[in-house]
MOPAC internal coordinates of N, CA, C and O (Angstrom, degrees):
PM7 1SCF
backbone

  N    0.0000 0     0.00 0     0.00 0    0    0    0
  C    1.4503 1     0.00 0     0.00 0    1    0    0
  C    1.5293 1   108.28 1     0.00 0    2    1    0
  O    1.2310 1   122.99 1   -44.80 1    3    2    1
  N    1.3222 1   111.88 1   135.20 1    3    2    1
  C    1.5640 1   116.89 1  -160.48 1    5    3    2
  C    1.5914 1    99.17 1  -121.87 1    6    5    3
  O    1.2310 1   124.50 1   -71.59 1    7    6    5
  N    1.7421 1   108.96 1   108.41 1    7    6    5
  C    1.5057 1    99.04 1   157.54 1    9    7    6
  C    1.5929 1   140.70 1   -83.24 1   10    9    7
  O    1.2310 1   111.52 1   -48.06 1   11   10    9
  N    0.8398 1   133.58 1   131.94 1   11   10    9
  C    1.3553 1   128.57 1  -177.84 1   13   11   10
  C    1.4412 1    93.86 1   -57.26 1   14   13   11
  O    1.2310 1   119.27 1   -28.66 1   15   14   13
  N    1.2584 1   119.00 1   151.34 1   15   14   13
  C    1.6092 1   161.37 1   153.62 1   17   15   14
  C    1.5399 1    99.86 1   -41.80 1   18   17   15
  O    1.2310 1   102.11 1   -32.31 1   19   18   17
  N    1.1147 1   150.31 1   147.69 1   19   18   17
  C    1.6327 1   138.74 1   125.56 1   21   19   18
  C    1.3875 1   109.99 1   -88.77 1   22   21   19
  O    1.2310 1   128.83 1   -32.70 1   23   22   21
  N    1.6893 1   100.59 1   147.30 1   23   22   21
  C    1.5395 1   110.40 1   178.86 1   25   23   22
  C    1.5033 1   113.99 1  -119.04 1   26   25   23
  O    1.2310 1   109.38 1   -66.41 1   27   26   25
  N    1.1905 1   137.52 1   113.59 1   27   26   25
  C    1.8410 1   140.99 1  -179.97 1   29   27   26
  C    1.3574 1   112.24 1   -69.97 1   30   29   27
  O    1.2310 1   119.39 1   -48.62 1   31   30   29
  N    0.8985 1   118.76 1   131.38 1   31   30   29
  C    1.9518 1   112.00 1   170.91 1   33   31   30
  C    1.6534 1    98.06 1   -75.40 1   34   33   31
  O    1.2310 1   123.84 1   -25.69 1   35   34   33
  N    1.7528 1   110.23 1   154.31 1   35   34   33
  C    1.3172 1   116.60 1  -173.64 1   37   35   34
  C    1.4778 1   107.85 1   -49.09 1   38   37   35
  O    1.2310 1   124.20 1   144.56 1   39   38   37
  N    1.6804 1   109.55 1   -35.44 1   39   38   37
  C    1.8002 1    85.82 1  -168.44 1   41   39   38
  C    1.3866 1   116.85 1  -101.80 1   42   41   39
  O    1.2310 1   112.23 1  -147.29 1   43   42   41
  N    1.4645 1   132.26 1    32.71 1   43   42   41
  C    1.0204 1   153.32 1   116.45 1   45   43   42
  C    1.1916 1   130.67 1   -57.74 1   46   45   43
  O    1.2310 1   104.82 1   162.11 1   47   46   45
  N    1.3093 1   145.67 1   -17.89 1   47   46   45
  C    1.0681 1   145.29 1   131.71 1   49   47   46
  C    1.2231 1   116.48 1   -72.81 1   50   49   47
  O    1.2310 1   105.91 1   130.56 1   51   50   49
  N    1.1257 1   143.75 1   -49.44 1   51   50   49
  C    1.4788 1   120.90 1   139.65 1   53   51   50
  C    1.7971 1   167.62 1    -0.01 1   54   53   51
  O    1.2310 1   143.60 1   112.59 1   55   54   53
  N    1.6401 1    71.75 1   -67.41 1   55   54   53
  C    1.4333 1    97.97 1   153.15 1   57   55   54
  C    1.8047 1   120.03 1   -57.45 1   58   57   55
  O    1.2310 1   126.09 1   131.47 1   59   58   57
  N    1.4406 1   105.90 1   -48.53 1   59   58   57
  C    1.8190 1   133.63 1   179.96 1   61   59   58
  C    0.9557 1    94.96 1   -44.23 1   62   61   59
  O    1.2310 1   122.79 1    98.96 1   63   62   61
  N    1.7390 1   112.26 1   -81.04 1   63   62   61
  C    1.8507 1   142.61 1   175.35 1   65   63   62
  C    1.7972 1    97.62 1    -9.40 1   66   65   63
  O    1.2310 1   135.16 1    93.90 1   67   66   65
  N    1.5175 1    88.27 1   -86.10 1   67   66   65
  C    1.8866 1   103.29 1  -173.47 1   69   67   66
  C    1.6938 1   110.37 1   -36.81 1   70   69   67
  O    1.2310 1   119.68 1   137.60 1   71   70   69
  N    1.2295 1   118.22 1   -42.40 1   71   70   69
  C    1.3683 1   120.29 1  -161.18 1   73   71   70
  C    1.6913 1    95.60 1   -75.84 1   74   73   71
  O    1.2310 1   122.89 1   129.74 1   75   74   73
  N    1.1137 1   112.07 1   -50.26 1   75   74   73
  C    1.7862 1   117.51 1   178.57 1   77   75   74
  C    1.4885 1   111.92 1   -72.13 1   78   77   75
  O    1.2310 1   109.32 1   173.61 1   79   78   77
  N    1.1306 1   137.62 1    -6.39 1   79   78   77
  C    1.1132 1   136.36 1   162.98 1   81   79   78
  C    2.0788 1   111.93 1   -97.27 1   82   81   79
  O    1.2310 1   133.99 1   159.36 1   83   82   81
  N    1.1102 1    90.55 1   -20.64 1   83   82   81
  C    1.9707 1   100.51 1   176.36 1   85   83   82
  C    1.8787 1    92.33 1   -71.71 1   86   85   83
  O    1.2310 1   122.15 1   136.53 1   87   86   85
  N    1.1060 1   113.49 1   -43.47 1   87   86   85
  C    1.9288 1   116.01 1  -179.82 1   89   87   86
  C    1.2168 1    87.95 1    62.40 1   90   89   87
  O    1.2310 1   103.32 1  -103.56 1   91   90   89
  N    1.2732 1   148.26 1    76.44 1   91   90   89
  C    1.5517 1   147.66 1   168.88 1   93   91   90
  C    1.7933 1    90.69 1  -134.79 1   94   93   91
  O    1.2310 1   112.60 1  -160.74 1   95   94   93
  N    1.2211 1   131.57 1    19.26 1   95   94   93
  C    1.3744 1   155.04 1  -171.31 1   97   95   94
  C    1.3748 1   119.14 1  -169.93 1   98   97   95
  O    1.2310 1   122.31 1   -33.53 1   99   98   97
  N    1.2048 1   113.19 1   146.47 1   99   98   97
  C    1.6582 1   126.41 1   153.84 1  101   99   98
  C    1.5280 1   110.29 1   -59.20 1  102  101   99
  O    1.2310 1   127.90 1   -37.27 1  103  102  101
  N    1.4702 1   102.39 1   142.73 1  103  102  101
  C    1.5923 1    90.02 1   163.55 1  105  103  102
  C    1.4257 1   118.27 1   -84.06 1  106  105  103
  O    1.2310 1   121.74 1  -178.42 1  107  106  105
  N    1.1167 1   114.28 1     1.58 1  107  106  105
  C    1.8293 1   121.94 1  -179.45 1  109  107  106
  C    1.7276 1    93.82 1   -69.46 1  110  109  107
  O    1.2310 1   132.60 1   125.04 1  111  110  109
  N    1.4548 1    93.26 1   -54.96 1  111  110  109
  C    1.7456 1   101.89 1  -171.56 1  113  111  110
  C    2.0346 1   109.79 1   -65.95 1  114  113  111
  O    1.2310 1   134.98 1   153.30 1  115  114  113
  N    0.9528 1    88.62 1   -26.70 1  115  114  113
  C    1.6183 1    89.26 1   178.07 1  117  115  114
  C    1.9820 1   102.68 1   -89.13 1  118  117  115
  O    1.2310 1   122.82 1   162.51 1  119  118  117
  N    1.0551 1   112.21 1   -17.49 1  119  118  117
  C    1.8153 1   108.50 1   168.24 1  121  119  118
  C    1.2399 1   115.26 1   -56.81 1  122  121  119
  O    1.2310 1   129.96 1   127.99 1  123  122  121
  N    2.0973 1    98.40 1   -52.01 1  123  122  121
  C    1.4260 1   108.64 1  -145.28 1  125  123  122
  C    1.7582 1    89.36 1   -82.15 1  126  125  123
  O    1.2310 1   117.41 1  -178.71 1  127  126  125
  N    1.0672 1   122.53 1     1.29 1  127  126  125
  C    1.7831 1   122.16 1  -171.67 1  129  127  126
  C    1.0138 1   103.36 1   -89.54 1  130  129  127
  O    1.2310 1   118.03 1   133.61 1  131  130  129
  N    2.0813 1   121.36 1   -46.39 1  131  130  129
  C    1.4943 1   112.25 1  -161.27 1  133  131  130
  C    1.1816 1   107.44 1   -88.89 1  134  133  131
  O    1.2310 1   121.30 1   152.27 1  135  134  133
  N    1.7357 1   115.12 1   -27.73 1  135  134  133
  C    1.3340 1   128.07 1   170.36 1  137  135  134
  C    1.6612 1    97.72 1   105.14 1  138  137  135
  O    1.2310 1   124.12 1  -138.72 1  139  138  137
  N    1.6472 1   109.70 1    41.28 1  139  138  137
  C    1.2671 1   109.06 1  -169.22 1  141  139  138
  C    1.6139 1   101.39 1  -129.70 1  142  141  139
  O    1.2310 1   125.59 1   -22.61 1  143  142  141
  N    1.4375 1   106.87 1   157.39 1  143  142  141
  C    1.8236 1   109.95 1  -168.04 1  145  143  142
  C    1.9611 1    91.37 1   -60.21 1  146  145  143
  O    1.2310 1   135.52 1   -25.44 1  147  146  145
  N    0.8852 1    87.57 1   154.56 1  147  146  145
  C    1.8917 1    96.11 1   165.79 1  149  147  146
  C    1.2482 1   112.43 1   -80.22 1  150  149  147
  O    1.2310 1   113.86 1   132.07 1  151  150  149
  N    1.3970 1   129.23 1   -47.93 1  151  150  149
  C    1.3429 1   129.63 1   159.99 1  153  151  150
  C    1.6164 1   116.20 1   -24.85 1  154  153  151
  O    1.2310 1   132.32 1   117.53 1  155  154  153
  N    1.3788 1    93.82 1   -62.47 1  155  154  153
  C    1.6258 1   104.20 1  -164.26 1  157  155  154
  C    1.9630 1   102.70 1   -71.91 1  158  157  155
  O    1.2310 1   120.11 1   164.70 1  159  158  157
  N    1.1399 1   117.39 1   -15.30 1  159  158  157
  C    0.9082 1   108.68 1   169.25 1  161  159  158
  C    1.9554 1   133.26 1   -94.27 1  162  161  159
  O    1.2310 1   134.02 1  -177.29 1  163  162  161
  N    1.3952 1    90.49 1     2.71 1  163  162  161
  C    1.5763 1   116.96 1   179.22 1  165  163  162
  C    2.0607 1    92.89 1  -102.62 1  166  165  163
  O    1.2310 1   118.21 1   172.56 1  167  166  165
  N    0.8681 1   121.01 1    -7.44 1  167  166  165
  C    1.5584 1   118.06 1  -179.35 1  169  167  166
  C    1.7147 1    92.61 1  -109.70 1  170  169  167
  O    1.2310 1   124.32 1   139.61 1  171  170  169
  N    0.9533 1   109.32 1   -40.39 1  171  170  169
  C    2.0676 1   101.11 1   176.47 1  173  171  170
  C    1.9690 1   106.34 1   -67.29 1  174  173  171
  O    1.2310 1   132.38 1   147.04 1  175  174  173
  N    1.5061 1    93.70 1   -32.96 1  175  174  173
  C    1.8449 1    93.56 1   178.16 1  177  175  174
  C    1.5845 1   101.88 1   -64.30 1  178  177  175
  O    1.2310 1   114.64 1   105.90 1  179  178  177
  N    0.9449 1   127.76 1   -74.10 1  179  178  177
  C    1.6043 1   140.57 1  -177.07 1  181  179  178
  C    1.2330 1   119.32 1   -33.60 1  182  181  179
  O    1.2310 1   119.46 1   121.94 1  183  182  181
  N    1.3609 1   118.63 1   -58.06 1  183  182  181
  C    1.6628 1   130.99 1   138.11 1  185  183  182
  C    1.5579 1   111.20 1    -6.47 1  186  185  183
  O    1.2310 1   134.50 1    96.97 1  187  186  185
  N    1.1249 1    89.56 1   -83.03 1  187  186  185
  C    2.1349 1   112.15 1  -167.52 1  189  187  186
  C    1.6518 1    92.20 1   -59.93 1  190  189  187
  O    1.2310 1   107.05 1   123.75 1  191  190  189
  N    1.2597 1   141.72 1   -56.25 1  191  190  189
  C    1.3368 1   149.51 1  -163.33 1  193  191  190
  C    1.9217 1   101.28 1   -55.84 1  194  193  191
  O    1.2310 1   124.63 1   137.46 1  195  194  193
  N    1.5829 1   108.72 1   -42.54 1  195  194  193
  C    1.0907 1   115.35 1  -136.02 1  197  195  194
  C    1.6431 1    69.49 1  -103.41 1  198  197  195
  O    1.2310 1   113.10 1   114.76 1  199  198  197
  N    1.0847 1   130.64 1   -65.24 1  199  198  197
  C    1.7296 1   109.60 1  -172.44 1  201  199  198
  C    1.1281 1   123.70 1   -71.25 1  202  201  199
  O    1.2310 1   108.12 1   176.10 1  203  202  201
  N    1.4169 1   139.79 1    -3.90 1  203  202  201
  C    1.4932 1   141.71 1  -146.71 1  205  203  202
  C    2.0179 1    77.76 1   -99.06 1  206  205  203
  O    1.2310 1    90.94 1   165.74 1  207  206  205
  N    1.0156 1   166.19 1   -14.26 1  207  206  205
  C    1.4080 1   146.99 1   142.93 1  209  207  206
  C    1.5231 1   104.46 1   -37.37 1  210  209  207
  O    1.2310 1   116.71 1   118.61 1  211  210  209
  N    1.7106 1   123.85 1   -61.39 1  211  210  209
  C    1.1254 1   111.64 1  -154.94 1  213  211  210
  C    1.8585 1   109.94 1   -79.68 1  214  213  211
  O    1.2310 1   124.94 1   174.80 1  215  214  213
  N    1.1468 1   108.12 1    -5.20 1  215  214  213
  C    1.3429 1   115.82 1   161.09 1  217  215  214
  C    1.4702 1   131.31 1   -51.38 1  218  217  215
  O    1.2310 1   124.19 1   135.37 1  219  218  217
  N    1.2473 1   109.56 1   -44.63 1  219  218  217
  C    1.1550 1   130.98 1  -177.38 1  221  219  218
  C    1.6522 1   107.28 1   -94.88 1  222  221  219
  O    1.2310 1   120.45 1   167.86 1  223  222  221
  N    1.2506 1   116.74 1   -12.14 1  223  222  221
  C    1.8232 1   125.41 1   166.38 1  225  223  222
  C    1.2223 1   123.48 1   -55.93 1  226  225  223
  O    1.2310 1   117.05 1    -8.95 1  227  226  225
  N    1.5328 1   123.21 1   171.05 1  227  226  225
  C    1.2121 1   126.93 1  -175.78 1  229  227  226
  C    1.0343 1   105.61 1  -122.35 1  230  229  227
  O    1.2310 1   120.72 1   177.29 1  231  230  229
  N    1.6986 1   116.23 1    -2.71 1  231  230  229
  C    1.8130 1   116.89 1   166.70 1  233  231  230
  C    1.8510 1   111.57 1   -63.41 1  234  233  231
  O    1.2310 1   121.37 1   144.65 1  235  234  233
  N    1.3345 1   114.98 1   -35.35 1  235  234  233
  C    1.2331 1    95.01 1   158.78 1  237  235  234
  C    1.5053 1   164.35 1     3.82 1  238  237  235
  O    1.2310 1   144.76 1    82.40 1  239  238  237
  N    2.0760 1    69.48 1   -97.60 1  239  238  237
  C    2.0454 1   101.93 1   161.65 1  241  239  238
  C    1.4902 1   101.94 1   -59.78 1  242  241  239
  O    1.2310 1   108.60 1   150.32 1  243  242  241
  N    1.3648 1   138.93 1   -29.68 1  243  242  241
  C    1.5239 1   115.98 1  -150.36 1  245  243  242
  C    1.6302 1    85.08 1   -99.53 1  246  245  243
  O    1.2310 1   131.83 1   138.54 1  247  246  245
  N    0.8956 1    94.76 1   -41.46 1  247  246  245
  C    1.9142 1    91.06 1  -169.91 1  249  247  246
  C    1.7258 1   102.41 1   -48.28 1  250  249  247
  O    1.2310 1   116.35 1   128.39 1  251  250  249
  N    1.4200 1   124.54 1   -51.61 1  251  250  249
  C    1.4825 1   127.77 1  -179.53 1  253  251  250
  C    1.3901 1    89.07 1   -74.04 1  254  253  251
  O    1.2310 1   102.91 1   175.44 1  255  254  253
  N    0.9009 1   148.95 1    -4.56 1  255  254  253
  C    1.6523 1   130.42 1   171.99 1  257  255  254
  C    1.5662 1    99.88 1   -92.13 1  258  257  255
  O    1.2310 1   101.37 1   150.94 1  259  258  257
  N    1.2584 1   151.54 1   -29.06 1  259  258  257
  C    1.5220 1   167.69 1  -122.89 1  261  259  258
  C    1.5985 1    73.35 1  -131.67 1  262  261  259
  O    1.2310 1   116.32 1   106.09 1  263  262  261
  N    1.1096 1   124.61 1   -73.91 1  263  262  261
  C    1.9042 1   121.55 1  -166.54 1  265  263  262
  C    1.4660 1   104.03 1   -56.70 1  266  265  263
  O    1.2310 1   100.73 1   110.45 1  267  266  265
  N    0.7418 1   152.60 1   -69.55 1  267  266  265
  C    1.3106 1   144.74 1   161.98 1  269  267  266
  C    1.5040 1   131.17 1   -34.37 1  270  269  267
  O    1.2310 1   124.75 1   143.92 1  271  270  269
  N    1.2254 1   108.48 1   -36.08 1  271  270  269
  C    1.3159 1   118.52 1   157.28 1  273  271  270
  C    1.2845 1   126.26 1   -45.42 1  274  273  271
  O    1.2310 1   127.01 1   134.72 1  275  274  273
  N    1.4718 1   104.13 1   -45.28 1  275  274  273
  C    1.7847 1   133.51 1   178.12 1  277  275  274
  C    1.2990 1    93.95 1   -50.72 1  278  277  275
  O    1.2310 1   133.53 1   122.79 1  279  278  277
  N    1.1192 1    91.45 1   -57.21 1  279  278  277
  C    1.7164 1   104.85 1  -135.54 1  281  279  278
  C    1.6961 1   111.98 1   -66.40 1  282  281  279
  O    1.2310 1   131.69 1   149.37 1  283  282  281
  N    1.7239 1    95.04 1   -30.63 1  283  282  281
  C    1.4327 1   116.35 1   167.62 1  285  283  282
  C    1.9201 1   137.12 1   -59.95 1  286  285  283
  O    1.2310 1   140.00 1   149.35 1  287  286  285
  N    1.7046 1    78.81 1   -30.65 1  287  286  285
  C    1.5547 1   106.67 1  -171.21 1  289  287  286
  C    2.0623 1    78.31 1   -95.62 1  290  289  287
  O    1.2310 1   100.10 1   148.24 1  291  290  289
  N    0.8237 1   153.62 1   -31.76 1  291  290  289
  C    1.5476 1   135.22 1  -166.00 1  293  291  290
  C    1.5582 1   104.93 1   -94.23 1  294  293  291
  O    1.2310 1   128.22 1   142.10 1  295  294  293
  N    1.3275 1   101.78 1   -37.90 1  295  294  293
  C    1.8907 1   101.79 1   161.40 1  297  295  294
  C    1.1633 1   132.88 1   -51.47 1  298  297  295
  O    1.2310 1   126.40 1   127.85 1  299  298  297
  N    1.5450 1   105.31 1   -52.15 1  299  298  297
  C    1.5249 1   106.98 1   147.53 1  301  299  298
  C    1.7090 1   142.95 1   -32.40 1  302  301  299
  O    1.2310 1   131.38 1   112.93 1  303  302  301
  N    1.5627 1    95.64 1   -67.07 1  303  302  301
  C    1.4975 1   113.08 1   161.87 1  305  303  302
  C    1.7330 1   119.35 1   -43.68 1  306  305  303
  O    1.2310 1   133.79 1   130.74 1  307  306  305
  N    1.3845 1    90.95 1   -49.26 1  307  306  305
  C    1.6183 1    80.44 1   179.89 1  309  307  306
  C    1.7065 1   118.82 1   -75.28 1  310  309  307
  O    1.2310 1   129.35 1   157.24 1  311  310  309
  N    1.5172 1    99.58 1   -22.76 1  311  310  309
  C    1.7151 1    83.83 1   171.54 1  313  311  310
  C    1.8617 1   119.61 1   -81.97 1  314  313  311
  O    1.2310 1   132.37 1   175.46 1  315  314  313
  N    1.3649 1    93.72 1    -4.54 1  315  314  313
  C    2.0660 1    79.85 1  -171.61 1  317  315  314
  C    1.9158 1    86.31 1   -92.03 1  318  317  315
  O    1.2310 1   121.76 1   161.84 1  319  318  317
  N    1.3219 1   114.24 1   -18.16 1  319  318  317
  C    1.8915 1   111.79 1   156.54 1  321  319  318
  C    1.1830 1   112.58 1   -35.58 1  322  321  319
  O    1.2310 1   127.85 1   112.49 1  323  322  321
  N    1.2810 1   102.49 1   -67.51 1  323  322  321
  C    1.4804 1   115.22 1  -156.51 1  325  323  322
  C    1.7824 1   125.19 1   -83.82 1  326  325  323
  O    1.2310 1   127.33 1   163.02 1  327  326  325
  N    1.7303 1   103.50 1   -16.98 1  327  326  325
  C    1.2646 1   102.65 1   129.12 1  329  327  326
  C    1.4283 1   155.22 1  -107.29 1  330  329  327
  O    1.2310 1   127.93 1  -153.10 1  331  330  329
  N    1.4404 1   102.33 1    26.90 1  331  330  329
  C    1.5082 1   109.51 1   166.02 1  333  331  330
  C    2.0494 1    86.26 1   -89.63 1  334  333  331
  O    1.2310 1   105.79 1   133.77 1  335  334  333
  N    0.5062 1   143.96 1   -46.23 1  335  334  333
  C    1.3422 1   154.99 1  -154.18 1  337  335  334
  C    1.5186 1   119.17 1   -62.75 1  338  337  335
  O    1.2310 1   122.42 1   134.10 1  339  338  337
  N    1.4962 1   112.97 1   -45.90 1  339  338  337
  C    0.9946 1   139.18 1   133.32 1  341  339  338
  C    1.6767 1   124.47 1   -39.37 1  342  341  339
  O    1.2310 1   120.46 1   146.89 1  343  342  341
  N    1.1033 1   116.73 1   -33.11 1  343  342  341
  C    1.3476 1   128.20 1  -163.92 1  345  343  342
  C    1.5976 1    92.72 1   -93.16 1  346  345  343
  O    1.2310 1   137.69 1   123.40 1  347  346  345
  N    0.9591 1    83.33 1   -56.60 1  347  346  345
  C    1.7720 1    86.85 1  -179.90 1  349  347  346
  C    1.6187 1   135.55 1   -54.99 1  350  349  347
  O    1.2310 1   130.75 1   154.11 1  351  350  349
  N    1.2353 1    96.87 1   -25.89 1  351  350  349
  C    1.6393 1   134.28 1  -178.87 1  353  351  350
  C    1.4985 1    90.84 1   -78.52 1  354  353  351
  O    1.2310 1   118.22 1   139.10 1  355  354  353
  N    1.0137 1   121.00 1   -40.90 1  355  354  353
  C    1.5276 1   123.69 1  -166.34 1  357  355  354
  C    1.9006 1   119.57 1   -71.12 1  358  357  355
  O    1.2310 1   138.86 1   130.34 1  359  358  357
  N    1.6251 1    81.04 1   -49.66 1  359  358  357
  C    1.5479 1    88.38 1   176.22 1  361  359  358
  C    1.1943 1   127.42 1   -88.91 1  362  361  359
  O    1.2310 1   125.76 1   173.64 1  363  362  361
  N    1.7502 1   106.54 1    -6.36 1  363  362  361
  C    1.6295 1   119.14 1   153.56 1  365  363  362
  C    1.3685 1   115.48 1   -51.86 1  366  365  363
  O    1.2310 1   128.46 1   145.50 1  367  366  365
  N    1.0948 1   101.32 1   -34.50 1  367  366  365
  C    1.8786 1   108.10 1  -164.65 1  369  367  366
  C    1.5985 1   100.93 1    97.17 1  370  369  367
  O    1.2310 1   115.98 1   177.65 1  371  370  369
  N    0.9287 1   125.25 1    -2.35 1  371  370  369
  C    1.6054 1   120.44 1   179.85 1  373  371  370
  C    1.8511 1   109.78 1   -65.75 1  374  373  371
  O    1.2310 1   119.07 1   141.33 1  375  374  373
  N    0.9105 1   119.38 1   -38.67 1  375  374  373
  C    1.4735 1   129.08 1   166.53 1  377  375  374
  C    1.4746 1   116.21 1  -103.61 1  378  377  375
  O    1.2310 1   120.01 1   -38.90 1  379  378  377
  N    1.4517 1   117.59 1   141.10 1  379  378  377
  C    1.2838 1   120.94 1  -167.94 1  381  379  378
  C    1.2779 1   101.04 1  -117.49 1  382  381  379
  O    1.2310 1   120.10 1   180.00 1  383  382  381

C-alpha cells in the first residue's frame, strides 16, 4: 500500500516557519494545529533562520545585476551571429 507524499506551497511553510520562530507556542502545539510532523517543522524553522541574513544582503542585487549583464552581452552576440549569417546566406546566393 503506497502513500502519497504531501506537498506545502512556499508560503505555507512560511507561514509554519514564522509562527515557530515567534515561540509564543510549542512546536508540538503548532504540529498538532497544522497537522504537520514537528520534525518537519523544526527543518522549515532552520531553513528560514539560516537564509533570512541573505535576504537582507546585497549579494542578491549584484548577482541580478551580473544576470543581466549576461544576458545583455549574449543578446548582443546573437545579433552580430545573425548578421554575419545573413551575410553569408547572401553571398551563397541563398537570399536574394
Amino acid at each position: 500500500m503506497k502513500t502519497d507524499r504531501k506537498s506545502y506551497s512556499s508560503e505555507w511553510k512560511a507561514k509554519i516557519a514564522l509562527e515557530a520562530i515567534k515561540g509564543q507556542r510549542t512546536i508540538n502545539e503548532i504540529a498538532s494545529d497544522y497537522k504537520v510532523h514537528p520534525t518537519q517543522i523544526m527543518k522549515w524553522k532552520k531553513q528560514a533562520l539560516e537564509q533570512m541574513p541573505e535576504i537582507f544582503s546585497d549579494k542578491r542585487e549584484k548577482k541580478l545585476q551580473t544576470d543581466e549583464e549576461l544576458k545583455a552581452k549574449l543578446y548582443e552576440q546573437i545579433g552580430k551571429l545573425q548578421v554575419e549569417l545573413d551575410w553569408v546566406k547572401k553571398k551563397a546566393g541563398l537570399i536574394s
